[in-house]
N, C-alpha and C positions, 0 to 999 in steps of 0.2 A: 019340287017333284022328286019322288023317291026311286032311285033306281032296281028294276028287277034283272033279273037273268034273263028273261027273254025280251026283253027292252034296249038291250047291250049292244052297242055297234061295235065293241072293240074284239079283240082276237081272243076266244078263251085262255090260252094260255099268260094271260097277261090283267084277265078280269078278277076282279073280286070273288067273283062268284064261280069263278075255275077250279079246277082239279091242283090242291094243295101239292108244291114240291119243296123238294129241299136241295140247297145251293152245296150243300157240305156232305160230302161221300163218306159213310164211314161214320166212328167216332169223334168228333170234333174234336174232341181232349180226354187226354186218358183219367182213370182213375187218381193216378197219381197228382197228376197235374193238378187235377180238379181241387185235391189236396190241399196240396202248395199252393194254391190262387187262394183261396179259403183262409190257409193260416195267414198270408200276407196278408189278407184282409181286415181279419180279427187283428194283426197287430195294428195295422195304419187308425183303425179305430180305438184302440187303445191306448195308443200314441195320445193322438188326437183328444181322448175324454182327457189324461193326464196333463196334457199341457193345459186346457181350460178349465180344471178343478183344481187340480192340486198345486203344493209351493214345495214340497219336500216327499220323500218316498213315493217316486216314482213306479216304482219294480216291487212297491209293497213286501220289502225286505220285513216289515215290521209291522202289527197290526194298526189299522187305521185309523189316526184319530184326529181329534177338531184341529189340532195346529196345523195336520199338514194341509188340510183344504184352507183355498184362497179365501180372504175376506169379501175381496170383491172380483167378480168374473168377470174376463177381459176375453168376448166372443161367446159363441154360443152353438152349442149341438149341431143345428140343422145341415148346414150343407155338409157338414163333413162325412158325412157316410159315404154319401154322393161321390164327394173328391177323391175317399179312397175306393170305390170303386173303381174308376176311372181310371186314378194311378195304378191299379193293381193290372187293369188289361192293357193298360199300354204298355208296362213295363214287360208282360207277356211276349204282346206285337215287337218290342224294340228285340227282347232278348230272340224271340224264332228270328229275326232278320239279320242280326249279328251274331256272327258264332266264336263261342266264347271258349 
C-alpha cells in the first residue's frame, strides 16, 4: 500500500509529505570554508590516485612517464573518494570542537 498525505496518521511536522524545514539557521559554512573542505578534498584524492598508480614522482615535479607508474596495482579507485570525503568532514567536526 502506497502512502498518501491524507491517509497519514502521523503529525505533519514530522510527515513526508510536510512542510520542508531546515535544522541549520544561517549559513552552514562560509565561503571560505567551503573552500578549504574542497581543497582538502581534492588533495586526500590525489594522495589517494598517487599512492595506487604511481612508484616515483609523486608531486609530478617532472613530466610523466611509463617508469613512474606501477607495473602492478595494489588497490583500486573505488572507495576512496568516499574515505576522503568522510575524512575531510570529520576532520571539520574534530577541528569546530577543539580549538586550536
Amino acid at each position: 500500500m502506497v502512502a498518501t498525505p491524507d491517509k497519514l496518521t502521523l503529525a505533519p511536522s514530522i510527515s513526508a509529505f510536510g512542510t520542508a524545514r531546515a535544522t541549520v539557521e544561517g549559513t552552514p559554512l562560509s565561503a571560505e570554508e567551503m573552500h578549504k573542505m574542497h581543497a582538502f578534498w581534492r588533495a586526500c584524492n590525489y594522495l589517494a590516485v598517487g599512492m595506487i598508480y604511481l612508484r616515483d614522482n609523486p608531486l609530478l615535479q617532472e613530466p610523466l612517464q611509463i617508469e613512474h607508474v606501477k607495473h602492478r596495482l595494489l588497490g583500486h579507485w573505488g572507495s576512496s573518494p568516499g574515505m576522503s570525503f568522510v575524512w575531510t568532514h570529520l576532520n571539520r567536526v574534530i577541528k569546530s570542537k577543539i580549538s586550536i
